[in-house]
C-alpha positions in Angstrom: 12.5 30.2 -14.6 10.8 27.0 -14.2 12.3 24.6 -11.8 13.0 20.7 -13.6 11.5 19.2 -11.0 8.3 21.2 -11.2 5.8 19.4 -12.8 7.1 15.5 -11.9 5.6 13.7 -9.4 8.4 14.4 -7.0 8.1 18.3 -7.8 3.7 17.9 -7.3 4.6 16.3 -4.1 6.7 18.1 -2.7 4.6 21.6 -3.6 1.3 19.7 -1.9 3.2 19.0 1.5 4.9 22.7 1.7 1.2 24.4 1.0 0.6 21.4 3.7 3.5 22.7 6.0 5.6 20.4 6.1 9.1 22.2 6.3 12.0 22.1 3.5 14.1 20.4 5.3 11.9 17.1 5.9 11.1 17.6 2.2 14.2 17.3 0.9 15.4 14.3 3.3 12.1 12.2 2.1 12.5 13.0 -1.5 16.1 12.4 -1.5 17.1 15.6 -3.2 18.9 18.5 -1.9 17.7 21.2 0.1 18.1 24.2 -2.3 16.3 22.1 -5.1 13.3 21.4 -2.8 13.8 25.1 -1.8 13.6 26.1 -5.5 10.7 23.8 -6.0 8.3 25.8 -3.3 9.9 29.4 -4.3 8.8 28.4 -7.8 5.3 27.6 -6.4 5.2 30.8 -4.5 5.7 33.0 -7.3 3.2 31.1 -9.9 0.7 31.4 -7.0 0.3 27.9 -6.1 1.0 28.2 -2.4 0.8 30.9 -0.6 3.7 30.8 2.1 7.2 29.3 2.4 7.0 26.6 4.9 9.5 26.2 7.8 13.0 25.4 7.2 12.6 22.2 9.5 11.1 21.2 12.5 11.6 22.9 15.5 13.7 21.8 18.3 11.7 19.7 20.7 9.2 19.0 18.0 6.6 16.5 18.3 8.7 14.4 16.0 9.6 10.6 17.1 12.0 8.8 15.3 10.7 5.5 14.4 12.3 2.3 15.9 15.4 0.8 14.2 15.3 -2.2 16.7 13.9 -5.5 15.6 10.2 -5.9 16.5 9.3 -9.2 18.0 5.6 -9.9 18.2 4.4 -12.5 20.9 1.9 -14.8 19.0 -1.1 -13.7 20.2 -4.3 -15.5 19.3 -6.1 -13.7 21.4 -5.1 -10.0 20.5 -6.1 -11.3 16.7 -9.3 -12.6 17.8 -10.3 -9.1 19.7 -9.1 -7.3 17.0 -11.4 -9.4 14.8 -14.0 -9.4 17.0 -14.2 -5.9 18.3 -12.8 -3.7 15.2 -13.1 -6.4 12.0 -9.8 -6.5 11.6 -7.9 -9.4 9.4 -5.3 -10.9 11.3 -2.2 -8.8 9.3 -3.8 -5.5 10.2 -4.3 -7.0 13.9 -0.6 -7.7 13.7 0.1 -4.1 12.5 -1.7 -3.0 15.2 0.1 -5.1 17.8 3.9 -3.7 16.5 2.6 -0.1 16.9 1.2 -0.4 20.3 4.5 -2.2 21.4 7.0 0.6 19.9 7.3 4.4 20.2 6.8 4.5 16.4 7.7 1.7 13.6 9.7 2.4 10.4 7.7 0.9 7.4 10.2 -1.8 6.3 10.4 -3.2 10.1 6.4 -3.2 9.6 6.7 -5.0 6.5 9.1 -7.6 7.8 6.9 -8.3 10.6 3.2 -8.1 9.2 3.8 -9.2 5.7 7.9 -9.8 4.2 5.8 -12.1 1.2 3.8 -9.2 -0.1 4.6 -6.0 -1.7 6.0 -3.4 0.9 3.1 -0.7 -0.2 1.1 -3.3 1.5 2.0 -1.0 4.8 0.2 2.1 3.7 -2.7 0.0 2.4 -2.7 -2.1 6.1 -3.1 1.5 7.8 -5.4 3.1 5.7 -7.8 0.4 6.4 -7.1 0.3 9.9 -7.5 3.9 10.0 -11.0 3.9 8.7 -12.2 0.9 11.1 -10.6 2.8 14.4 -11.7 6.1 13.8 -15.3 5.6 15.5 -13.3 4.4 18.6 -11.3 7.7 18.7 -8.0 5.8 18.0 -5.8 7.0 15.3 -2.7 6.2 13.9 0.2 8.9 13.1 2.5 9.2 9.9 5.6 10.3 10.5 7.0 11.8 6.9 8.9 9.3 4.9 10.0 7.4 7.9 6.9 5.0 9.2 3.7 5.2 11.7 2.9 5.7 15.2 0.2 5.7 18.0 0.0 8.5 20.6 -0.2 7.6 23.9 -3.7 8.1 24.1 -5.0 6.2 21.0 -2.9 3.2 22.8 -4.8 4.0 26.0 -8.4 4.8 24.0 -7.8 1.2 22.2 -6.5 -0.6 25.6 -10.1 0.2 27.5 -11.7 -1.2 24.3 -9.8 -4.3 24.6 -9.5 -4.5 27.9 -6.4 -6.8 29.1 -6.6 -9.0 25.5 -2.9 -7.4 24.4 -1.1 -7.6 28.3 
C-alpha cells in the first residue's frame, strides 16, 4: 500500500535525503510529521526499489551535529570586513555580512540570518546568499555547512582557511 505522502513534495524529499542518509528521526522533525509516517515513507521506498537501505533512526550520540544559535547575533559594522570580502572573494556586502554572522557563531539558525543580513527581503534569500557564497569560496578551500532544517555553519577550519586569506580584516 502506497503511503499518502508518497509522491508530494514532502514525500520526494524526504525519500531523496533517507537514500542521502539522513536518519528518520531528523526527517520527521524537519518535515514536521511524525516519525512512523516518515518511517512509512522510506519503508514504502525500500520495497518499490527506490532506495536501497533504511537510514539510521537518528543521529548518534556525540554526533557531529551543532545546534544552531538561538542568541541574538550582533554584527560590528565593519567596513572593512565588507571591503575584503569584496575585494578578495567578490562578495556583495549582504553575503559579506552572512559571512561575518557565521564566522562569529558556532552555527546560525536561518531566521537569525535573515534578521541580520536581510529582515526586508524574502527569507529564502538565506539559501540563495549561501549558495552564492559557496561557489565563490570553494577555490579558497572554505566551505559552509547545512545543518538539516535548522541553519548553516563554518567548521573551524574553513574559519581558520578564510582568516589567513583575510588576514586581521575581521579581528
Amino acid at each position: 500500500m502506497n503511503h499518502p505522502l508518497r509522491g508530494t513534495f514532502v514525500g520526494n524529499s524526504i525519500v531523496r535525503l533517507a537514500d542521502e542518509g539522513v536518519p528518520i528521526g531528523a526527517l520527521s522533525r524537519t518535515f514536521k510529521i511524525p516519525y512512523d509516517s516518515a518511517h512509512g515513507i522510506v519503508r514504502q521506498a525500500i520495497e518499490d526499489g527506490i532506495i536501497v537501505d533504511m537510514p539510521q533512526a537518528d543521529w548518534p550520540a556525540g554526533s557531529r551535529l551543532r545546534k544552531p544559535t538561538t542568541a541574538l547575533i550582533r554584527l560590528e559594522e565593519r567596513p572593512d570586513f565588507l571591503m575584503t570580502c569584496k575585494t578578495l572573494f567578490g562578495l556583495t556586502p549582504a553575503e559579506s555580512r552572512l559571512l561575518q554572522c557565521l564566522m562569529q557563531a558556532r552555527a546560525c539558525t536561518k531566521p537569525h540570518l535573515h534578521a541580520v543580513v536581510a529582515p526586508e527581503a524574502e527569507p529564502k534569500i538565506i539559501d540563495v546568499f549561501v549558495c552564492k557564497i559557496r561557489a565563490k569560496l570553494r577555490k579558497f578551500h572554505v566551505s559552509i555547512e547545512t545543518i538539516w532544517g535548522q541553519g548553516y555553519a563554518m567548521s573551524e577550519d574553513s574559519k581558520r582557511q578564510l582568516m589567513s586569506r583575510i588576514g586581521g580584516a575581521c579581528q
